[in-house]
Residue, then its C-alpha position, 0 to 999 in steps of 0.5 A: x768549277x774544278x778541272x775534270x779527270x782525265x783519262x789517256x789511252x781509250x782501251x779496256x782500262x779507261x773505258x772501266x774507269x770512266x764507267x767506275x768515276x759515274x757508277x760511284x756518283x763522280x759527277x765532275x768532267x771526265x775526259x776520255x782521250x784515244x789515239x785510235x780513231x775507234x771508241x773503246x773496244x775488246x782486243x782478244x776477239x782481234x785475232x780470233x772470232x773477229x779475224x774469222x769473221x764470226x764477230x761482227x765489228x759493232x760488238x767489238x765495241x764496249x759501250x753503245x754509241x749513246x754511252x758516252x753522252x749520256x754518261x756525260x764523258x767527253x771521248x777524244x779519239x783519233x787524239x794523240x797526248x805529246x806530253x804531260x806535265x804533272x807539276x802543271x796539271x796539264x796535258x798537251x795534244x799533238x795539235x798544240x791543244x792543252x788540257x787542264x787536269x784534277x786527277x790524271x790516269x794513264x791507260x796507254x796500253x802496249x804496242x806490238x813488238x818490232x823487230x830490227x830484221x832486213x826486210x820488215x818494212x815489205x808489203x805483205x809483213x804486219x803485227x797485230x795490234x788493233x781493229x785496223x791491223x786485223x783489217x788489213x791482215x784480213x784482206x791480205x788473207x784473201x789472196x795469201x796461200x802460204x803465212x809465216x808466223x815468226x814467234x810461237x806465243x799466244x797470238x802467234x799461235x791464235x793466228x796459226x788456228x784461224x789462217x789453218x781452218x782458212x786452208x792456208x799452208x802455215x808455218x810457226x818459227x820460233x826462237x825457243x825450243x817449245x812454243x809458249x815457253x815464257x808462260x807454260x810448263x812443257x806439258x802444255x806446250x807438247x800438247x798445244x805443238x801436237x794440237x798445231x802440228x795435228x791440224x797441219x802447221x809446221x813448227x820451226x823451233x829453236x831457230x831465229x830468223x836473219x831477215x824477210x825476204x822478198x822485193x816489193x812485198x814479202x816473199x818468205x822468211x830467211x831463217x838462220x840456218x839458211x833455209x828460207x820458208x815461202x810466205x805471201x803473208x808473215x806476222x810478226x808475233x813477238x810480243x807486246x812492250x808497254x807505252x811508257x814514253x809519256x811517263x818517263x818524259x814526265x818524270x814518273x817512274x818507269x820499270x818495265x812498266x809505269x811504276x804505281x804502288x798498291x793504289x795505283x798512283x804513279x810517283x807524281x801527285x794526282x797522276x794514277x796508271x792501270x792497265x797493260x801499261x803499269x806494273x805494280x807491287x803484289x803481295x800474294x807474289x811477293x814481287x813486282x807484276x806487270x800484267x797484259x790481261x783483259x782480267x788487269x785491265x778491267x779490274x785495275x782500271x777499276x781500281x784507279x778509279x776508286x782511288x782517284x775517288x778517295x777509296x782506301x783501295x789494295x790492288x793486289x789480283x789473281x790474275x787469269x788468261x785465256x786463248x782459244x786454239x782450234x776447238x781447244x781453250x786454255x783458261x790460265x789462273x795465277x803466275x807460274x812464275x817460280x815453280x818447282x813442280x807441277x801436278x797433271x789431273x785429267x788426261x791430255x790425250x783426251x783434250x781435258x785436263x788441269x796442270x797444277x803449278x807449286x812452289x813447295x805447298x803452295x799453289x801457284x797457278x792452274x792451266x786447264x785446257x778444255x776443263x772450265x771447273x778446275x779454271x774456276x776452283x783455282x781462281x777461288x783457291x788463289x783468292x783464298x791463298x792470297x787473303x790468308x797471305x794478308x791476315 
């Protein structure tokens, strides 16, 4: 009997490439191996619906409980993989235990960012990552009346929404001079710091923080300029780094992410990666893309699976994003990336409007803010651009 496929990292790309392997007929083991105690679960709703409590922890959830037996998928969670070793065919667990693979996928995600500040390890100081970050997160809520948010991106910013309409004092500290600098045009940024300055949040830009301060929990952030926001609750929100640490100890090859060409295989035979974790080789951006992306998780995960199967595949998306803010949602298409000019249609004073992103002729990518029809004609035009770019 052949050894299964195994699969390391139980979150939106594994879980697509274990459905994938069943759908397509692979009917060999399939091992399913998670470091959180939880079974395969959404991540955007974390710092939004669920943290507001509008959505209940069982539809966080990917598969119903009796997916997995039926799909005869063997789910390992509250497993941690301490190595892998390609020449071997094997994985070992933490507890000593080693696996024998055929084909191995890496789908180990990101973790949030830290930060080396004075002051991070207080009580009452968190990144939000998981389900049970959003837990302890929402307890802290309860008694918190003032939050400071250090880092103005999408989850920063998501997090200033859901703490604001709690009728918390809300302050966002951000290093750059706008918020959402590293994915957005100014335009989008004016409008979403005028939605959040609006709904009461005060936006600290274009300031670094020194340390935390507080004794046994945190009592604010200590920013550069001397002055120090109060805070019962800070959140660190820098980001996320991709889990390559298996890899690299392996062997593989690690750019920013895990290294894997147009089929999704690593630099190592019958070893394959997908998700937030990867970065791989796009044509229609003519350059190496790394994607932390509900859209790149389910559909690369796909990918891998279709690979691992024998199936000439070119993994080469038009990748989108979303964030919801208040009642306003961004819906991204494309990479900007590289940008020249950009053309606004609709009016943003009125909440509904489309920026186009170009690079010369050629369009690059779409943000449409309240505006679902332009979201949806950008990802059919970006499709369309990049198979001509193909032919």
């Amino acid at each position: 009997m052949s050894e299964p496929i195994i699969i390391v990292g139980a979150g939106q790309a594994g879980i697509k490439a274990a459905e994938t392997l069943r759908m397509k007929g692979h009917d060999g083991g399939i091992v399913l191996i998670g470091e959180e105690a939880w079974p395969p679960y959404q991540r955007p709703p974390l710092s939004k619906a669920y943290l507001k409590g509008e959505l209940s922890e069982d539809r966080l959830f990917l598969k119903a409980d009796d997916y997995f037996a039926g799909a005869n998928i063997e789910l390992m969670t509250g497993a941690r993989v301490a190595a892998i070793d390609p020449a071997a065919h094997a994985v070992t667990l933490a507890g000593g235990r080693t696996l024998r693979y055929s084909k191995l996928l890496l789908s180990t995600g990101t973790r949030a960012r830290t930060l080396p500040l004075p002051g991070a390890e207080l009580a009452g100081v968190f990144t939000l990552r998981g389900i049970d970050d959003t837990k302890r997160i929402a307890a802290a809520l309860d008694t918190a009346g003032s939050v400071a948010i250090v880092g103005g991106g999408y989850i920063g910013m998501e997090f200033a929404a859901v703490a604001r309409a709690m009728g918390k004092a809300v302050t966002v500290i951000e290093a750059q001079d706008r918020i959402l600098k590293r994915s957005v045009a100014p335009e989008i940024s004016t409008f979403f710091q005028d939605l959040h300055a609006g709904h009461g949040v005060r936006l600290v830009l274009g300031e670094g923080v020194a340390g935390i301060a507080g004794a046994d929990r945190v009592a604010g952030v200590d920013l550069t300029s001397g002055e120090t926001v109060a805070a019962d609750l800070v959140l660190v929100a820098a980001g996320a780094v991709p889990v390559t640490e298996l890899a690299e100890a392996a062997g593989l090859i690690v750019q920013r992410g895990i290294a894997v060409d147009a089929a999704c295989r690593t630099s190592a035979p019958d070893v394959y990666a997908a998700g937030d974790c990867t970065v791989f080789p796009s044509r229609r951006y003519g350059r190496q893309v790394g994607l932390e992306s509900v859209q790149n998780a389910s559909d690369q995960g796909k990918a891998a699976a279709l690979s691992m199967l024998g199936e000439e595949t070119v993994y080469d998306p038009v990748p989108w994003f979303w964030s919801d803010q208040y009642d306003v949602k961004l819906q991204i298409a494309g990479l900007a990336e590289g940008y020249d000019r950009t053309e606004l249609s609709g009016d943003p004073g009125e909440g509904r409007f489309a920026l186009r992103y170009f690079a010369g002729d050629r369009l690059l990518a779409v943000d449409a803010v309240n505006d679902p029809r332009s979201h949806m004609l950008a990802r059919k035009q970006l499709a369309a651009t990049g198979q001509a770019m193909a032919a």
